[in-house]
N, CA, C and O of each residue as an XYZ file, in Angstrom:
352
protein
N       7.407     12.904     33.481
C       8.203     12.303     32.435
C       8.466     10.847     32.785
O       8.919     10.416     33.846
N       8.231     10.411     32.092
C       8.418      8.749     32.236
C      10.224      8.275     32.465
O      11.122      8.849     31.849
N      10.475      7.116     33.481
C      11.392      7.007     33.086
C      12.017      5.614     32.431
O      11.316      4.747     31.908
N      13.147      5.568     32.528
C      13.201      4.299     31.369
C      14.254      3.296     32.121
O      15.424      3.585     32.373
N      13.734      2.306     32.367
C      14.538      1.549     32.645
C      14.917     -0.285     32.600
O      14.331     -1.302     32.971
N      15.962     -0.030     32.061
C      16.356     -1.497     31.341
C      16.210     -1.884     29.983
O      16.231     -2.978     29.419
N      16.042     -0.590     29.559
C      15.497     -0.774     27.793
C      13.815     -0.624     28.038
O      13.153     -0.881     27.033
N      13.084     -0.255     29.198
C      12.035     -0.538     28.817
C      11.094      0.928     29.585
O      11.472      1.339     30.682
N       9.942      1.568     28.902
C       9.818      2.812     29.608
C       8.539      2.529     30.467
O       7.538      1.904     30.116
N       8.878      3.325     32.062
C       8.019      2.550     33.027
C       7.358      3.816     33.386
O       8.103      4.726     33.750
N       5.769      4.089     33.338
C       5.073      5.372     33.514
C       4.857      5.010     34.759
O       4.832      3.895     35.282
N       4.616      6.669     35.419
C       5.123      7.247     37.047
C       3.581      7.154     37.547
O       2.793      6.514     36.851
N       3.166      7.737     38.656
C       1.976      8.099     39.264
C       1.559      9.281     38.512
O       2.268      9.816     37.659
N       0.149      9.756     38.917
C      -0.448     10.214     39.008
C       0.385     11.609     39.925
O       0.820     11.382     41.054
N       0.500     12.737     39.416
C       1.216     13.748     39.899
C       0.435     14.903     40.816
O      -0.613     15.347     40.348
N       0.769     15.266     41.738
C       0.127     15.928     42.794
C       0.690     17.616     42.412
O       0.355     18.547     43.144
N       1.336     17.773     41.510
C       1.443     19.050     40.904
C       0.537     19.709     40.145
O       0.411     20.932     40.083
N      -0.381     18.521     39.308
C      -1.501     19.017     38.883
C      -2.637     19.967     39.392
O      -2.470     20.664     40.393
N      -4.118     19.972     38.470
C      -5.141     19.848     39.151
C      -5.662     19.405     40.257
O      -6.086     18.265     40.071
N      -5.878     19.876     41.628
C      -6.388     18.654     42.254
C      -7.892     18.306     42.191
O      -8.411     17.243     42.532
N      -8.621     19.649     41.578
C      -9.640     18.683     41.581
C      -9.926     17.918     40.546
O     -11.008     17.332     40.563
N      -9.076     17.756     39.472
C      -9.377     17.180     37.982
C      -8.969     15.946     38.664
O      -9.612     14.933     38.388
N      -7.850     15.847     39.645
C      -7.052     14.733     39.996
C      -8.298     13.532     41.069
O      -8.348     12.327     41.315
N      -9.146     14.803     41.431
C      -9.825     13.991     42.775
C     -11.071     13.482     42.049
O     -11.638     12.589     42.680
N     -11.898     13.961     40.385
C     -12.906     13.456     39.933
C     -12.377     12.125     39.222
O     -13.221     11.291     38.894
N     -11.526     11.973     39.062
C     -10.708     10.879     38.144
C     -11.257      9.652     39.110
O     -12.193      8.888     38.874
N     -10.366      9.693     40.301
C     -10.297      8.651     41.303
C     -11.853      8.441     41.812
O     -12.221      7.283     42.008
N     -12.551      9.259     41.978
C     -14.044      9.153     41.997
C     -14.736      8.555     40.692
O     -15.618      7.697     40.691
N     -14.430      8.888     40.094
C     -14.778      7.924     38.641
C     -14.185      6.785     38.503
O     -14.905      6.015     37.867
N     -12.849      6.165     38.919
C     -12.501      5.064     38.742
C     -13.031      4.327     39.951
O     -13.058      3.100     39.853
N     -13.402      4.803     40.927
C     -14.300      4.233     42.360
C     -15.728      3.366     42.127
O     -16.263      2.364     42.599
N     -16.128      4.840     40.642
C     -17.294      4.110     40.444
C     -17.168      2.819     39.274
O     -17.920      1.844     39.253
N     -16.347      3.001     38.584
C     -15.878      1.830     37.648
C     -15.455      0.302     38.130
O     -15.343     -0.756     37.511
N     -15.242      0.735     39.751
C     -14.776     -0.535     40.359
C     -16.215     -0.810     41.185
O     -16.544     -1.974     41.411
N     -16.596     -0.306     41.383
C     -17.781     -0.716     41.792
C     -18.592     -1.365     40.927
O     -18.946     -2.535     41.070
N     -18.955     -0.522     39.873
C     -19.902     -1.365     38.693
C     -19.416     -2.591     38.293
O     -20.193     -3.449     37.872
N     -18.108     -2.802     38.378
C     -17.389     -4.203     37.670
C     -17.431     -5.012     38.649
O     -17.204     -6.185     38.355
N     -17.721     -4.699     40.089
C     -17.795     -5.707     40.994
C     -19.287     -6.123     41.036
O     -19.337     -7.321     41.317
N     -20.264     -5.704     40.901
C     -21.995     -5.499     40.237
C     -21.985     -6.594     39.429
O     -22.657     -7.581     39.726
N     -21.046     -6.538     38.056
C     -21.471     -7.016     36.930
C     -20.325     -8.011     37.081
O     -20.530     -8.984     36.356
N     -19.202     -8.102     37.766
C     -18.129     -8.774     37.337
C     -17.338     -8.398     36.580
O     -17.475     -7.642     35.618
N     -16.143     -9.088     37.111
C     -14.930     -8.246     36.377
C     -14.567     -9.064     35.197
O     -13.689     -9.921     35.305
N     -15.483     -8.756     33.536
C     -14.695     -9.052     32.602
C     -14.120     -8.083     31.391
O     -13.713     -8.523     30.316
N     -14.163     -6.589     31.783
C     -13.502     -6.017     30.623
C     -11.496     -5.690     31.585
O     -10.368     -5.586     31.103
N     -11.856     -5.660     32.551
C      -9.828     -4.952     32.955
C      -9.804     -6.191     33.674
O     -10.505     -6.192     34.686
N      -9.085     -7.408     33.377
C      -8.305     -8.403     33.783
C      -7.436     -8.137     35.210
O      -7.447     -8.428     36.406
N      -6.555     -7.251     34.044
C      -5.227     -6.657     35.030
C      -6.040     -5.908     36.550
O      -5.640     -6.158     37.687
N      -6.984     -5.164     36.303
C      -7.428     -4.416     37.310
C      -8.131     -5.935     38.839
O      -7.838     -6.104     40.022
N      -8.670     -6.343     38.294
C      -8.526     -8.157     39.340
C      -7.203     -8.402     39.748
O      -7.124     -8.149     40.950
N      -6.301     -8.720     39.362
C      -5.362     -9.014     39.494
C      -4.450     -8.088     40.189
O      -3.448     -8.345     40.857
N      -4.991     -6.973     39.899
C      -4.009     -5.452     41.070
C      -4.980     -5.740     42.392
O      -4.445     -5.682     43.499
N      -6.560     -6.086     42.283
C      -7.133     -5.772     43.466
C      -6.819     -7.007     44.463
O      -7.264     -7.152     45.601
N      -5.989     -7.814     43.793
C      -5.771     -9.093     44.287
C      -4.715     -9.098     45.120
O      -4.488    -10.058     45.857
N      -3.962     -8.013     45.083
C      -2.537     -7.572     45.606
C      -2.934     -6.867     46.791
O      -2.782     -7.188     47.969
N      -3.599     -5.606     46.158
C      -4.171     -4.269     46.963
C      -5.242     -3.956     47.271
O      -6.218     -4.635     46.952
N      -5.334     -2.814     47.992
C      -6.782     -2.495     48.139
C      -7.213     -1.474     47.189
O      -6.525     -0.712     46.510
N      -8.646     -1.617     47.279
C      -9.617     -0.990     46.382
C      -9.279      0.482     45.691
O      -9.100      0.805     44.517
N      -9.268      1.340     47.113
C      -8.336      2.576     46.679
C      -6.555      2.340     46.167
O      -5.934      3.364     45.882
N      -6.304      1.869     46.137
C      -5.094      1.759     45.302
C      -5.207      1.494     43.960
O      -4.520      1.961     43.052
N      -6.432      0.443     43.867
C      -6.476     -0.151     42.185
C      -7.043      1.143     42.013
O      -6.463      1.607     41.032
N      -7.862      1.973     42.436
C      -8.400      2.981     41.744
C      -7.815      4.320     41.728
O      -8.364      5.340     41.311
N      -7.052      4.249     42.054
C      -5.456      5.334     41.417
C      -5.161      4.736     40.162
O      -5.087      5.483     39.186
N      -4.968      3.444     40.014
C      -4.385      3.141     39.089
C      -4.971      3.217     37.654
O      -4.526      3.633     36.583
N      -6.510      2.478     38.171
C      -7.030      2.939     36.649
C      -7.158      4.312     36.556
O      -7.065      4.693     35.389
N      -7.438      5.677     37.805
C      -7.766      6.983     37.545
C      -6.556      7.535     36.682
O      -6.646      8.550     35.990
N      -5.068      6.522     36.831
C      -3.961      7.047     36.169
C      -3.938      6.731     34.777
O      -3.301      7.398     33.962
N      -4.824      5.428     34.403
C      -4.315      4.649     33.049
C      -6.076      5.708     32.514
O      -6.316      5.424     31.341
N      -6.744      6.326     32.867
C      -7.837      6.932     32.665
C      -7.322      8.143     32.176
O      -7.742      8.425     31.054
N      -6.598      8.885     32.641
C      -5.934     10.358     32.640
C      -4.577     10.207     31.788
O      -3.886     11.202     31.569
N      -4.262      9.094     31.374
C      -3.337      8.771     30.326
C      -4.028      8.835     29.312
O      -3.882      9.690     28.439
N      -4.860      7.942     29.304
C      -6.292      8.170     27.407
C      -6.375      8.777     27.266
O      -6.036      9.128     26.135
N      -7.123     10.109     28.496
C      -7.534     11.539     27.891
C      -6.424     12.211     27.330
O      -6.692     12.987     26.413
N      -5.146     12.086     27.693
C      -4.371     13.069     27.390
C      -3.953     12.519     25.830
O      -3.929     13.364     24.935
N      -3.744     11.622     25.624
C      -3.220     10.972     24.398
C      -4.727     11.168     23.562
O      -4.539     11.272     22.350
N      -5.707     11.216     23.837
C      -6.709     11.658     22.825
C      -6.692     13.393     22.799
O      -6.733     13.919     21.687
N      -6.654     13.966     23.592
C      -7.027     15.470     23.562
C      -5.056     15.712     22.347
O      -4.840     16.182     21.230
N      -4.289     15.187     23.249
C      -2.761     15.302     22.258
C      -2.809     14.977     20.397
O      -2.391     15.722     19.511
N      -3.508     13.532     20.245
C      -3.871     13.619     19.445
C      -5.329     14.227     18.258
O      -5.362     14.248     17.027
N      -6.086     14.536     19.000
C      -7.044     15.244     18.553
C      -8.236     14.131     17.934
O      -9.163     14.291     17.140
N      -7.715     12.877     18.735
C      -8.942     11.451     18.441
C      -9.831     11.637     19.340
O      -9.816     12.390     20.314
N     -10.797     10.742     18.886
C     -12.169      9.919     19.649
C     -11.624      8.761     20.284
O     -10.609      8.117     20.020
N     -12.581      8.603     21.265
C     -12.058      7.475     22.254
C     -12.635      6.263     21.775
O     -13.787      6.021     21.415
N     -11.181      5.241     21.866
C     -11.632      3.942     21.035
C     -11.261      2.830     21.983
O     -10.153      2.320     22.146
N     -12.512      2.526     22.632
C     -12.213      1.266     23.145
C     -11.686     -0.037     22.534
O     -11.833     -0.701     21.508
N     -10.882     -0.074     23.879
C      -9.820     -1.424     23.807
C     -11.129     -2.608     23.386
O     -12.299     -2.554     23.766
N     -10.424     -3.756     22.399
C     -11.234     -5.057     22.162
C     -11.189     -5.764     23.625
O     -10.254     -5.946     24.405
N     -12.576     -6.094     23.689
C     -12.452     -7.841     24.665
C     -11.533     -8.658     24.302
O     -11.459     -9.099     23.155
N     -10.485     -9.041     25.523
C      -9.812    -10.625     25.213
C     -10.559    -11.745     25.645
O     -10.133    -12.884     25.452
């Protein structure tokens, strides 16, 4: 459950109550997403440069495996197709 703070709602980690292996293909998939963007360069996740700029590699890739496992759920919740975000 998200919590909220300051007027503003701030989403949690990635929860270890889950799946673990749904939890452990995620982060393997966002491993490979950081890899390919380092291949090609990083111009579709901004923000994700800017986290790896802080942290290390495995950390940014929790993060997108979390903002990854957020889409699915908000598409399977809503019963959409996955619609990629526009280029800025």
């Amino acid at each position: 459950m998200p919590s909220v703070t300051g007027g503003k709602e701030k989403l949690g980690s990635i929860s270890k109550a889950g799946n673990r292996y749904l939890r452990q293909l995620l982060v393997v998939g966002a491993l490979a997403v950081i890899r390919r963007a380092k291949q090609l360069g990083y111009t579709r996740y901004p923000w994700l440069v800017k986290l790896m700029e802080r942290r290390s590699v495995k950390i940014a890739a929790v993060a997108l495996a979390n903002k990854m496992a957020r889409i699915a759920w908000a598409m399977m919740a809503r019963g959409e197709p996955y619609r990629a975000a526009l280029p800025i």
